[in-house]
C-alpha positions in Angstrom: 105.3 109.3 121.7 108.3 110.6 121.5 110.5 109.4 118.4 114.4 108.1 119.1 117.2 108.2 116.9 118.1 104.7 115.3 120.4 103.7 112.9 118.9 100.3 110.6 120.7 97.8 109.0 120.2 95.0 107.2 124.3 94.2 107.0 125.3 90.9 107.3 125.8 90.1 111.1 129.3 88.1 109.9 130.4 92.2 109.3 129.8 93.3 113.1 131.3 91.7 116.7 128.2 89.9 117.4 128.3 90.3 121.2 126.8 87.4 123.5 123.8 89.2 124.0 122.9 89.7 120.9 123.3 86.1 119.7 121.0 85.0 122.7 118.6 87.3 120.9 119.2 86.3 117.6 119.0 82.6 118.3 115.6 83.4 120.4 114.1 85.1 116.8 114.8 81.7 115.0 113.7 79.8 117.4 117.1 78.0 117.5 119.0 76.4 120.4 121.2 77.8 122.1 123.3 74.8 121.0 123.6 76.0 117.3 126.8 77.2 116.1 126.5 81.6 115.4 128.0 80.8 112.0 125.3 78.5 111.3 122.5 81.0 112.0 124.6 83.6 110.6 124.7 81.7 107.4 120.9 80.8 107.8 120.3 84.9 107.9 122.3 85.9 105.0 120.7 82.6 103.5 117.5 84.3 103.8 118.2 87.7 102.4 119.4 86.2 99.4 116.5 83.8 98.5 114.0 87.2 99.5 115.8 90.5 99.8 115.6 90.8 103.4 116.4 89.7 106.7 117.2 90.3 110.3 119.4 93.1 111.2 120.1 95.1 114.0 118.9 98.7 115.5 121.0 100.8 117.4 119.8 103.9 119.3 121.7 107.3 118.9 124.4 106.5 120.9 125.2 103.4 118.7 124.5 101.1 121.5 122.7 97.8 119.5 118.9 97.7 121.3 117.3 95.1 119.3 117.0 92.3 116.5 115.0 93.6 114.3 113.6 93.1 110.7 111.6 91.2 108.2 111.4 87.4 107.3 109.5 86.0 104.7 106.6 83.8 106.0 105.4 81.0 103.7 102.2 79.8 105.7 100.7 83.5 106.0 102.7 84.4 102.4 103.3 87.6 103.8 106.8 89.1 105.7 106.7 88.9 109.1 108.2 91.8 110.9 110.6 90.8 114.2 111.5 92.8 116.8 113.1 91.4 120.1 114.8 93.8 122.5 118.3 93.3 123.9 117.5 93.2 128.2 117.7 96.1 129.5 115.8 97.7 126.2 112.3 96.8 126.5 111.6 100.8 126.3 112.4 101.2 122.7 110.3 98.0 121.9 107.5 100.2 120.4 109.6 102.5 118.6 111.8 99.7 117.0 108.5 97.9 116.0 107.3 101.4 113.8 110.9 101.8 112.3 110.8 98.4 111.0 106.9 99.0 109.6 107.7 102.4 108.1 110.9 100.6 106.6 108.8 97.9 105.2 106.0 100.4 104.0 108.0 103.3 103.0 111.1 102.0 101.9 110.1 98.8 100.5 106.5 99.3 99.5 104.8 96.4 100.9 101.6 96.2 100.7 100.7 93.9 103.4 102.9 92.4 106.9 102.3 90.1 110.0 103.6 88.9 113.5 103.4 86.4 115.5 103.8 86.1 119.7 103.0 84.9 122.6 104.9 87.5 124.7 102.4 90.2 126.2 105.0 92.9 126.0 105.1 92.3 121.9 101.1 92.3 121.7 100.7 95.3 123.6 103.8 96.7 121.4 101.9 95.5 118.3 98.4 96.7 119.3 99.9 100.1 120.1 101.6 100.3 116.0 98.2 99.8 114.8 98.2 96.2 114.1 95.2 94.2 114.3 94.7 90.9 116.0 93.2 88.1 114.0 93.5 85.3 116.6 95.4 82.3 117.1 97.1 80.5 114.8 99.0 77.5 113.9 102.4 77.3 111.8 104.6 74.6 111.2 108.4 75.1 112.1 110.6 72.0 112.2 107.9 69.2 111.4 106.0 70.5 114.4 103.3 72.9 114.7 103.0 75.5 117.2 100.6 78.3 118.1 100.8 81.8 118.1 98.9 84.7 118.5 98.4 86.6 114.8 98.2 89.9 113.8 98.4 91.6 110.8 99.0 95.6 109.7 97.8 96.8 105.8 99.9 99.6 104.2 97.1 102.4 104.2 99.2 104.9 102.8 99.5 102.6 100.0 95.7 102.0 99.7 95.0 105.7 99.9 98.0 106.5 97.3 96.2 104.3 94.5 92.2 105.5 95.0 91.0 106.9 92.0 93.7 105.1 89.7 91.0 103.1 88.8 88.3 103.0 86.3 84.5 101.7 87.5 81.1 101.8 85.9 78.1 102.5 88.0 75.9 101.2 85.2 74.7 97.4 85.6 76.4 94.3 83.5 72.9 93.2 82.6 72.5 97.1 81.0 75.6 96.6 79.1 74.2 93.4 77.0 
């Protein structure tokens, strides 16, 4: 596959013209109305960065174009951060690619151990399945007093796990030896 160019950020959306488009997209991620105010879910992003570091931002390709909402939200049924990646129309192509820059952000960058998604859209499974995550089934969560389901997946930081073999002591000698 070949790699694109793509400038991350995690800046504030308040800091950018946040076109129409965009905030369709944005609103579509949190699940929102399209009846919400943008400086509410703006506030309700930034809100979320604070209280865990990170949040939504935005991915352009290497023409600076924005192609997708992208990033990582904390989520407190799975206790894990979510990764969220929703294409703009017309940018379905990069969906794949913008899903493995967000991973290698969260692995690399961050160091997490451990992320999820959640969907129900086909293009984002097949997206998902194709960055190596694997699907654990469906799955209910609670948003807004009301649970929903979604398909679950979930992706382990391997690199991690094969960075810290043989950091640790073990004994092959038996407990009941040791007595």
């Amino acid at each position: 596959m070949k790699n694109r160019a793509f400038n991350f950020s995690y800046h504030s959306f308040r800091h950018t013209d946040v076109v129409p488009e965009v905030a369709t997209v944005i609103k579509k991620v949190m699940n929102t109305s399209a009846s919400v105010p943008q400086r509410e879910l703006l506030d309700a992003l930034e809100q979320h960065r604070i209280e865990h570091g990170v949040a939504i931002g935005y991915l352009q390709n290497d023409e600076g174009a924005c192609i997708a909402v992208a990033g990582l939200h904390y989520l407190a049924d799975a206790e894990l951060y979510e990764v969220i990646c929703e294409t703009l129309p017309g940018s379905d192509i990069y969906k794949t690619d913008a899903l493995i820059f967000v991973i290698n952000y969260a692995f690399h960058t961050l160091g997490i151990d451990k992320i999820c998604a959640r969907t129900n859209d086909t293009l984002m499974m097949n997206s998902l399945k194709d960055a190596g995550f694997a699907y654990c089934g469906e799955r209910a969560f609670t948003e807004d007093g009301r649970n929903h389901i979604w398909n679950y997946f979930e992706l382990e930081n391997e690199s991690l796990v094969a960075d810290m073999q043989g950091q640790f002591l073990h004994s092959n000698t038996s407990w009941d030896n040791n007595l």
